[in-house]
LOTOR-470794 format. One record per residue (C-alpha): chain; x, y, z. Coordinates in Angstrom, 3 decimals, decimal comma. Example, Ala and Ser with C-alpha at 12.3 -4.5 7.8 and 13.67 -1.06 7.14 Angstrom:
BEGIN
<rec><kette>A</kette><xx>12,300</xx><yy>-4,500</yy><zz>7,800</zz></rec>
<rec><kette>A</kette><xx>13,670</xx><yy>-1,060</yy><zz>7,140</zz></rec>
This chain:
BEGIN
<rec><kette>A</kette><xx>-26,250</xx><yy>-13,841</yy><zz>17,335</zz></rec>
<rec><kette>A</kette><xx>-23,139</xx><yy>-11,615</yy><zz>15,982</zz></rec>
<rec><kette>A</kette><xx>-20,216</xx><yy>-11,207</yy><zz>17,776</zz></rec>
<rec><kette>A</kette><xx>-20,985</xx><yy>-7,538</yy><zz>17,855</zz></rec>
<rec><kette>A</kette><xx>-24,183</xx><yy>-8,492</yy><zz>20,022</zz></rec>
<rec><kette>A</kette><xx>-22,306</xx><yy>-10,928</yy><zz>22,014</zz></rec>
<rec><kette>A</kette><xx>-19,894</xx><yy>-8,255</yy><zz>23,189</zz></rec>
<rec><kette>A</kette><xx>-22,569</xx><yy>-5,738</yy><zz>23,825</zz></rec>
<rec><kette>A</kette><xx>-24,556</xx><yy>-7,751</yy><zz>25,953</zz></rec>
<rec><kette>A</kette><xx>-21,443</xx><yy>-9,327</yy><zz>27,945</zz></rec>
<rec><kette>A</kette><xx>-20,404</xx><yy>-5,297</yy><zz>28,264</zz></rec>
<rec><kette>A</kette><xx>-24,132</xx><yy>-4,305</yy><zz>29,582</zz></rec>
<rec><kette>A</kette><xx>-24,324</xx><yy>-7,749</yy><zz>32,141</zz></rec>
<rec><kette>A</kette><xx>-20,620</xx><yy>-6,758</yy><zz>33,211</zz></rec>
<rec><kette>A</kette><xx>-21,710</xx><yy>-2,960</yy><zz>33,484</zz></rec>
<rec><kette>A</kette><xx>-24,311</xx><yy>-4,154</yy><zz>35,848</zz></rec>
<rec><kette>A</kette><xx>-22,875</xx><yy>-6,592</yy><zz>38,725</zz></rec>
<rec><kette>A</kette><xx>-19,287</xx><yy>-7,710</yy><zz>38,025</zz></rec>
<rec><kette>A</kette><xx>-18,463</xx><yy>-10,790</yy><zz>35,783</zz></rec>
<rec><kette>A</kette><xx>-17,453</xx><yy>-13,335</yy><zz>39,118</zz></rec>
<rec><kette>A</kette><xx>-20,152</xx><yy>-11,349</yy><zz>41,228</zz></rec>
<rec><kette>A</kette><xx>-23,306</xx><yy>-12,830</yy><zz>42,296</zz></rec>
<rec><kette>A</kette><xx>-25,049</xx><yy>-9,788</yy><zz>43,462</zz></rec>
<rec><kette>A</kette><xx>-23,849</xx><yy>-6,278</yy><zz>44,390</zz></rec>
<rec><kette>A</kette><xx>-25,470</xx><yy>-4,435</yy><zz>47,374</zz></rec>
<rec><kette>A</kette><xx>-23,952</xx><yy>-1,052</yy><zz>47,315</zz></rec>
<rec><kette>A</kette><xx>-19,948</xx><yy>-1,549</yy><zz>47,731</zz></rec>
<rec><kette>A</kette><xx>-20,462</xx><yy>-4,578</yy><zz>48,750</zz></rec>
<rec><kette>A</kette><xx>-20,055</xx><yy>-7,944</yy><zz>46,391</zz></rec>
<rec><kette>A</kette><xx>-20,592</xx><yy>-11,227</yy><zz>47,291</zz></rec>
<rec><kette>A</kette><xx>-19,054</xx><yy>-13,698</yy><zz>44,931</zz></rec>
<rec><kette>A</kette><xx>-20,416</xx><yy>-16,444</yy><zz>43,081</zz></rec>
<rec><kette>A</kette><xx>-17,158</xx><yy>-18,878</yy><zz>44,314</zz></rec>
<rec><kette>A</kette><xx>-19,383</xx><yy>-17,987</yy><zz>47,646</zz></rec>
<rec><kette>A</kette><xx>-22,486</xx><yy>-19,155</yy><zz>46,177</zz></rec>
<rec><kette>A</kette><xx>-21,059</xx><yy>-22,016</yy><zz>44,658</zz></rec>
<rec><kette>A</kette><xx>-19,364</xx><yy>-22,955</yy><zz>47,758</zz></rec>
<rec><kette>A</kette><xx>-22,374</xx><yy>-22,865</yy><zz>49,805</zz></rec>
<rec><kette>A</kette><xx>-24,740</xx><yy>-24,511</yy><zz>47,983</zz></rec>
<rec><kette>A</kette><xx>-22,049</xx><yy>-27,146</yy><zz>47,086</zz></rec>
<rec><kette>A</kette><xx>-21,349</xx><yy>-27,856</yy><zz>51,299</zz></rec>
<rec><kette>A</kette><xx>-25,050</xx><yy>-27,584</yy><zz>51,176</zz></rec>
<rec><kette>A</kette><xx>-25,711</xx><yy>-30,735</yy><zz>48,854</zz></rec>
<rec><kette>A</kette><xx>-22,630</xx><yy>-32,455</yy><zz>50,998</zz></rec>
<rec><kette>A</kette><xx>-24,357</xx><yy>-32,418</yy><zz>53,884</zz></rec>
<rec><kette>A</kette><xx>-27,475</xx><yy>-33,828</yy><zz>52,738</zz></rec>
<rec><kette>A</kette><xx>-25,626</xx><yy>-36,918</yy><zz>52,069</zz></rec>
<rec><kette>A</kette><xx>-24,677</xx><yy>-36,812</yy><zz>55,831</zz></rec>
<rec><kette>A</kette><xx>-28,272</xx><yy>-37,054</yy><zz>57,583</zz></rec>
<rec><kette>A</kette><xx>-31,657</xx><yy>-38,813</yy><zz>56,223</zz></rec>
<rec><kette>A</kette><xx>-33,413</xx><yy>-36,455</yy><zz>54,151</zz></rec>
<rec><kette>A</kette><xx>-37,344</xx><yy>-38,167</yy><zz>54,180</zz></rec>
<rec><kette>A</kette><xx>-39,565</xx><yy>-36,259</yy><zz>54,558</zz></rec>
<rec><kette>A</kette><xx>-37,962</xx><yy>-33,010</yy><zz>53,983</zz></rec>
<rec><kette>A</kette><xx>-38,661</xx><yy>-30,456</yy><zz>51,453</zz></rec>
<rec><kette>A</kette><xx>-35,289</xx><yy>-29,315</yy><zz>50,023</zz></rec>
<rec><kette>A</kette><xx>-34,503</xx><yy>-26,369</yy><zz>47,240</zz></rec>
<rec><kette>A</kette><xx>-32,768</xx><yy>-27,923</yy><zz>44,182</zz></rec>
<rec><kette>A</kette><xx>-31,552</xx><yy>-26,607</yy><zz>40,983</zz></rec>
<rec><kette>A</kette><xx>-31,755</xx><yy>-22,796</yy><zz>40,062</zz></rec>
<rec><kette>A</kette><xx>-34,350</xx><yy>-22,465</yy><zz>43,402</zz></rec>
<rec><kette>A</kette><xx>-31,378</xx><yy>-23,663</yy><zz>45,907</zz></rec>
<rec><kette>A</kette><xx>-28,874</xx><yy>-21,146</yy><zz>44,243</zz></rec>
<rec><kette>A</kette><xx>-31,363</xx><yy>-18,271</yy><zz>43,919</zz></rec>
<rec><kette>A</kette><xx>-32,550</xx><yy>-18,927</yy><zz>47,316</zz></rec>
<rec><kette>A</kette><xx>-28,751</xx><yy>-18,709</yy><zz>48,518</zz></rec>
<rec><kette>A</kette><xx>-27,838</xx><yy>-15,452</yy><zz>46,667</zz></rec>
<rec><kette>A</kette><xx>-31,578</xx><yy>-13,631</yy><zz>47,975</zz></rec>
<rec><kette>A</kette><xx>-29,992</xx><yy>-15,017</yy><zz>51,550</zz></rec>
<rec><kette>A</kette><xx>-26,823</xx><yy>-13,344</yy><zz>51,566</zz></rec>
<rec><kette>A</kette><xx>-28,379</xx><yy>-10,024</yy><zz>50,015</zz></rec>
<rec><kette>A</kette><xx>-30,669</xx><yy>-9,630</yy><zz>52,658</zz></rec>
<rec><kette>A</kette><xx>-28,426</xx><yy>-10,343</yy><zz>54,970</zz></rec>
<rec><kette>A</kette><xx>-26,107</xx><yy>-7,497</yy><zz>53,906</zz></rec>
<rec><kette>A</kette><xx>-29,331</xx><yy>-4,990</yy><zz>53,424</zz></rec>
<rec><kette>A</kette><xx>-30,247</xx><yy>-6,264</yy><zz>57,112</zz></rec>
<rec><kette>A</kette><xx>-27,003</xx><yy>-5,398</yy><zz>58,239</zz></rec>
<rec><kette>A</kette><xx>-26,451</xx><yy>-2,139</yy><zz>56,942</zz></rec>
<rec><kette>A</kette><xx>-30,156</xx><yy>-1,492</yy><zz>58,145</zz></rec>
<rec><kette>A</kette><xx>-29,112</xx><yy>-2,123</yy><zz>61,831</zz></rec>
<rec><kette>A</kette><xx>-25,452</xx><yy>-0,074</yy><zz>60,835</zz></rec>
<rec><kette>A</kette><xx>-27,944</xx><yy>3,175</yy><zz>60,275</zz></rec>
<rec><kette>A</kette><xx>-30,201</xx><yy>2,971</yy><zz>62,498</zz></rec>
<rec><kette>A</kette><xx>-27,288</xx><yy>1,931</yy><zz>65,295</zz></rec>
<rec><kette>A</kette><xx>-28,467</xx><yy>-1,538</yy><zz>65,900</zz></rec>
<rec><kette>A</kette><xx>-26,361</xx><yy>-4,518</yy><zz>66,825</zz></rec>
<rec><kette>A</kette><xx>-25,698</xx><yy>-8,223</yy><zz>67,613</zz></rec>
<rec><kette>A</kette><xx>-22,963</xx><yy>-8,950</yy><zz>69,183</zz></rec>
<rec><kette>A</kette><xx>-20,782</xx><yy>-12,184</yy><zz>68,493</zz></rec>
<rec><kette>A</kette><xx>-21,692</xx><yy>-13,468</yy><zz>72,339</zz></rec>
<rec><kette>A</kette><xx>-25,821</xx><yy>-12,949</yy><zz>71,214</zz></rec>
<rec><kette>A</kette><xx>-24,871</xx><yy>-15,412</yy><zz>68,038</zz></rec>
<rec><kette>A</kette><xx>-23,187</xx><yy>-17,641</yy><zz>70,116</zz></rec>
<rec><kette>A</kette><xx>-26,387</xx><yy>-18,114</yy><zz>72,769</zz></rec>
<rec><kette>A</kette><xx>-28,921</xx><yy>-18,266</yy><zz>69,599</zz></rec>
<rec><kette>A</kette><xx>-26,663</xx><yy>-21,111</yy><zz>68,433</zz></rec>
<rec><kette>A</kette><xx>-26,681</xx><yy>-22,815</yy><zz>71,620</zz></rec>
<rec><kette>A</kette><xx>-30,144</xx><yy>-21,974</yy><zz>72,320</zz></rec>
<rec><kette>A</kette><xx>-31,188</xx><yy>-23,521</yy><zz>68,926</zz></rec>
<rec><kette>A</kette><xx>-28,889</xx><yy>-26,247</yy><zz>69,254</zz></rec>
<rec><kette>A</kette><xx>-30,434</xx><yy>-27,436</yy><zz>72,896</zz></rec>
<rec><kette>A</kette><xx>-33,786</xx><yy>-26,939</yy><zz>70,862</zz></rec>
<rec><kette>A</kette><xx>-33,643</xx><yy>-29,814</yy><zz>67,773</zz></rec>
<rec><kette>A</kette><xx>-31,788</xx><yy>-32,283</yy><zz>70,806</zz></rec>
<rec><kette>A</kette><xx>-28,276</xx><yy>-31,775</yy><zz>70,578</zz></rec>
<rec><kette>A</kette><xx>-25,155</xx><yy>-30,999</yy><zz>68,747</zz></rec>
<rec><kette>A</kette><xx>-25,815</xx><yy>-34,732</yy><zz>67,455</zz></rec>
<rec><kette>A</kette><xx>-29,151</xx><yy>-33,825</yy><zz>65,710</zz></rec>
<rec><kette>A</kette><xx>-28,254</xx><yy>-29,956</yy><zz>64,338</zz></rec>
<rec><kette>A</kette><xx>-26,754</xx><yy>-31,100</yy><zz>60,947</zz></rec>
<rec><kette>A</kette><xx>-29,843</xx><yy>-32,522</yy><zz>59,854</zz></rec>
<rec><kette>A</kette><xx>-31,770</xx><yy>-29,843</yy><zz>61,258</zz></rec>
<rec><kette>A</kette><xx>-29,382</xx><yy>-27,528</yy><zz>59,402</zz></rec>
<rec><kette>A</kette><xx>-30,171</xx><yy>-29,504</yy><zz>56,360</zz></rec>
<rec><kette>A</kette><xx>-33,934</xx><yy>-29,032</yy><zz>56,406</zz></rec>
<rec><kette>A</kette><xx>-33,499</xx><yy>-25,676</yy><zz>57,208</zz></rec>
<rec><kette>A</kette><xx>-31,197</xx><yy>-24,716</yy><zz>54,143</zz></rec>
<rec><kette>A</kette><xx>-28,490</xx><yy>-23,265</yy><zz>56,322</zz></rec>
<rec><kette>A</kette><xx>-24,566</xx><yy>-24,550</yy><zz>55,322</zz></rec>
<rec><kette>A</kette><xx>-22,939</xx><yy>-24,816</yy><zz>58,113</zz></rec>
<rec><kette>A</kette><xx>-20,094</xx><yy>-22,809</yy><zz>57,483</zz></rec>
<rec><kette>A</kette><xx>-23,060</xx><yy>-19,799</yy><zz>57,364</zz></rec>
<rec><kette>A</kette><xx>-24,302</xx><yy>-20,807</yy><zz>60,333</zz></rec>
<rec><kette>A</kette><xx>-23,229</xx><yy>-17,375</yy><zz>62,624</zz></rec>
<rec><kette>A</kette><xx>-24,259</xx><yy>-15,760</yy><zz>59,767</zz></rec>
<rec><kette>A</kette><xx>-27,661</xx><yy>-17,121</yy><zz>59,604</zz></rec>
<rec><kette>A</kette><xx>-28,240</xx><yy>-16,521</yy><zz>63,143</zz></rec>
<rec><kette>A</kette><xx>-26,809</xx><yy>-12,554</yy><zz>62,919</zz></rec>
<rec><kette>A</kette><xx>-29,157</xx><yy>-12,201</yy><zz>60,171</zz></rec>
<rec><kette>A</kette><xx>-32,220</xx><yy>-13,536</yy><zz>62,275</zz></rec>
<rec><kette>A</kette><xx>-31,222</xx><yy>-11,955</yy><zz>65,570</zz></rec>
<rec><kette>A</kette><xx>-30,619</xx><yy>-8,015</yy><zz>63,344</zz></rec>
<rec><kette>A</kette><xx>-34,515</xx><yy>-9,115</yy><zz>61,780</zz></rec>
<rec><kette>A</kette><xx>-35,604</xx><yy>-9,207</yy><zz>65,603</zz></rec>
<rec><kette>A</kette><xx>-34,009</xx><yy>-6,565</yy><zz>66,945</zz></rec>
<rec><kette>A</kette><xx>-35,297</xx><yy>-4,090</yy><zz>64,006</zz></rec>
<rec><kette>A</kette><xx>-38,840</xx><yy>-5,820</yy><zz>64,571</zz></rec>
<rec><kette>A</kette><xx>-38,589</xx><yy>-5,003</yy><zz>68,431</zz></rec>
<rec><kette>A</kette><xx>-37,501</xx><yy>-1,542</yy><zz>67,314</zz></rec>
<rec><kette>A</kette><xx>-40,610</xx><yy>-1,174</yy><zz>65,305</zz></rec>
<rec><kette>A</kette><xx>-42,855</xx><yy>-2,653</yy><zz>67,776</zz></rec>
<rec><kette>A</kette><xx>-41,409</xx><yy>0,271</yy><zz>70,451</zz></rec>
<rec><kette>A</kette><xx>-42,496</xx><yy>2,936</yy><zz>68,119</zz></rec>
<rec><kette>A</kette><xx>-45,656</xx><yy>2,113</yy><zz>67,881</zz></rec>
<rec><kette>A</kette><xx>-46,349</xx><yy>-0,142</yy><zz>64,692</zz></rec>
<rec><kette>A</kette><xx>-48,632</xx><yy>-2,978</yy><zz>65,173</zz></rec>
<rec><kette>A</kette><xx>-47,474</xx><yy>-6,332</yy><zz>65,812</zz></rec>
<rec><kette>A</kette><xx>-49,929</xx><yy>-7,394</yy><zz>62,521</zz></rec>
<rec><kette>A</kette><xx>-47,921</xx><yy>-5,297</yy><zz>60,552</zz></rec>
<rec><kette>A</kette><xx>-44,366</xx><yy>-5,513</yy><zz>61,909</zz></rec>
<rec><kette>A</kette><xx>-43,334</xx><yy>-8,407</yy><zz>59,254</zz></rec>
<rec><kette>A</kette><xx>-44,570</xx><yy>-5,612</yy><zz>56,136</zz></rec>
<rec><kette>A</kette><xx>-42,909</xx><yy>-2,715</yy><zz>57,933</zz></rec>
<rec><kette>A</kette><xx>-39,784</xx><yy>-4,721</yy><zz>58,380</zz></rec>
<rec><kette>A</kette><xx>-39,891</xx><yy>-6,160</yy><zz>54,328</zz></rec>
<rec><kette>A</kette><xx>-40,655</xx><yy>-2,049</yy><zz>53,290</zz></rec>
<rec><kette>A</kette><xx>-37,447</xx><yy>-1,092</yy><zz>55,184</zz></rec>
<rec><kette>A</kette><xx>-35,408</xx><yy>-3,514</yy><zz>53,631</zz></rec>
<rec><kette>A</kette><xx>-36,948</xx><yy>-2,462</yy><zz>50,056</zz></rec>
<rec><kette>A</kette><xx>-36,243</xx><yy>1,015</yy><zz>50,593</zz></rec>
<rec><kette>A</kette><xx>-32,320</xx><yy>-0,107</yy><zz>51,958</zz></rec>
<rec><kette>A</kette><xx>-32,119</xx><yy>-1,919</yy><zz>48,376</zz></rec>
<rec><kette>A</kette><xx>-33,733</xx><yy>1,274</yy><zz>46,348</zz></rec>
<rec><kette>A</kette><xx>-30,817</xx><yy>3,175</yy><zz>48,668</zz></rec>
<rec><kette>A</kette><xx>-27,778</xx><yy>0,990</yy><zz>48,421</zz></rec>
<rec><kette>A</kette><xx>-28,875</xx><yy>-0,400</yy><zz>44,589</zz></rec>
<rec><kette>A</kette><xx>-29,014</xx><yy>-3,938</yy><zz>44,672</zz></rec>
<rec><kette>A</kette><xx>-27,404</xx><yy>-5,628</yy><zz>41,299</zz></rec>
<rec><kette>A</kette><xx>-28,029</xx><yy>-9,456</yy><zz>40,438</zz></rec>
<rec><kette>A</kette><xx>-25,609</xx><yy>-11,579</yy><zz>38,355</zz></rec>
<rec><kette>A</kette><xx>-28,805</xx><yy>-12,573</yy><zz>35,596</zz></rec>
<rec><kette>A</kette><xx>-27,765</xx><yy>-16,277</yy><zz>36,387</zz></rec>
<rec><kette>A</kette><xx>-29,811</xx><yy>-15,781</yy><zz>39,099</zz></rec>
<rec><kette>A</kette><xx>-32,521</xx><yy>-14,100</yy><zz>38,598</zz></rec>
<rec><kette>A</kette><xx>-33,522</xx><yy>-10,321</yy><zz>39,083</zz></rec>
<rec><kette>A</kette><xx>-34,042</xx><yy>-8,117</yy><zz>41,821</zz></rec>
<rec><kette>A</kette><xx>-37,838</xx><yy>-7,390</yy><zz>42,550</zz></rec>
<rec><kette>A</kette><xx>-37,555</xx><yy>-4,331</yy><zz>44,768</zz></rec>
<rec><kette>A</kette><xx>-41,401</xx><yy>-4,014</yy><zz>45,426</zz></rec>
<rec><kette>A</kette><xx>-40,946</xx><yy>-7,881</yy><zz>47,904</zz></rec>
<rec><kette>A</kette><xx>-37,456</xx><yy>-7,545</yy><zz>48,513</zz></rec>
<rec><kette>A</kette><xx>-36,331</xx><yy>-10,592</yy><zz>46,373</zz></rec>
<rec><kette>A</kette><xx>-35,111</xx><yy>-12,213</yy><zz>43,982</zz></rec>
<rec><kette>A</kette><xx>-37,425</xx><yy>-13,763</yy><zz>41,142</zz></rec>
<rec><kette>A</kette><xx>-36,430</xx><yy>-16,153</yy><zz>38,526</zz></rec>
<rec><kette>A</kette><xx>-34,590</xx><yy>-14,308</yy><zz>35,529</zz></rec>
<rec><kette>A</kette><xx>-34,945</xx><yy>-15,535</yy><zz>31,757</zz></rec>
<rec><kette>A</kette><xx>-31,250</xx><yy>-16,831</yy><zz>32,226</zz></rec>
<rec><kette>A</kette><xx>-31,466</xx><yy>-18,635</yy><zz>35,335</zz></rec>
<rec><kette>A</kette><xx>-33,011</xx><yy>-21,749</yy><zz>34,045</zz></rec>
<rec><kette>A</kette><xx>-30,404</xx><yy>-24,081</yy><zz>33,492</zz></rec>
<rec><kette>A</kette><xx>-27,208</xx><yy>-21,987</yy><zz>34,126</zz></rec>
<rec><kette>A</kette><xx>-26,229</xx><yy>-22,925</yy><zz>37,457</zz></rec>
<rec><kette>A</kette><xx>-24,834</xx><yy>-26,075</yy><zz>39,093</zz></rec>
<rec><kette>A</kette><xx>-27,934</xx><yy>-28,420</yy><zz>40,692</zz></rec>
């Protein structure tokens, strides 16, 4: 490959999501140090707490999985922000304790934690996420859409939030398929991030 390709490609990628940026939703960025430091507390933990029997992400899958995490998150968010829906920091709090009570104690939520994927230090995060999912399912539920097809009409709304906002992914980690509201293994991902 020429150096003249070389810098036209890294100009296009770079023109796309910026060069230490994960994924872009709208104005937002979230970073691939954030990634990296997720997935890296992430493999710590497992170390922590007996893993038999659990199925855990590895590889390209864990940090794909991550970086599809924190973009719906943010689409989820900015979902509730339009359509004046909240959680609260006291609702994130209960779920946590609520959850917490649920797997046996404060004792047993790390390894729960760990066969659920979640770092702790996204822990409130995870739980805002889940709680904004409800609350827009609810929503949909009130106005009439069937509880068969709540889990589509919720997936279609955050589709149409990523058409919106344009939703950019760092090709490390795969692209964006707007149709399912994911991200899918890119021709670069294989191999190029830390297992």
């Amino acid at each position: 490959m020429t150096a003249a390709v070389t810098a036209g490609l890294l100009a296009l990628l770079s023109a796309c999501t910026p060069i230490n940026s994960a994924a872009t939703v709208g104005n937002t960025t979230i970073s691939i140090d954030k990634v990296q430091k997720t997935v890296d507390e992430m493999l710590s933990e497992r170390t922590k707490v007996t893993t038999t029997g659990m199925t855990l992400d590895t590889g390209e899958v864990l940090n794909r999985n991550q970086v599809t995490f924190f973009v719906i998150s943010e689409l989820l968010y900015q979902l509730g922000t339009s359509h004046k829906i909240k959680v609260t920091e006291q609702e994130v709090t209960d779920e946590i304790k609520k959850i917490t009570t649920q797997v046996g104690g404060s004792a047993k939520l790390p390894a729960a934690l760990v066969n659920a994927g979640i770092a702790p230090q996204n822990i409130r995060e995870y739980f805002r996420t889940y709680l904004m999912s409800a609350k827009i399912s609810n929503a949909l539920l009130s106005s009439g859409v069937a509880s068969a097809e709540v889990s589509t009409a919720v997936q279609k709304l955050v589709a149409d939030e990523a058409d919106k906002l344009k939703v950019s992914i760092n090709p490390r980690y795969g692209t964006w398929d707007s149709a399912n509201a994911t991200i899918v293994a890119g021709k670069l991902a294989a191999g190029s991030v830390k297992k």
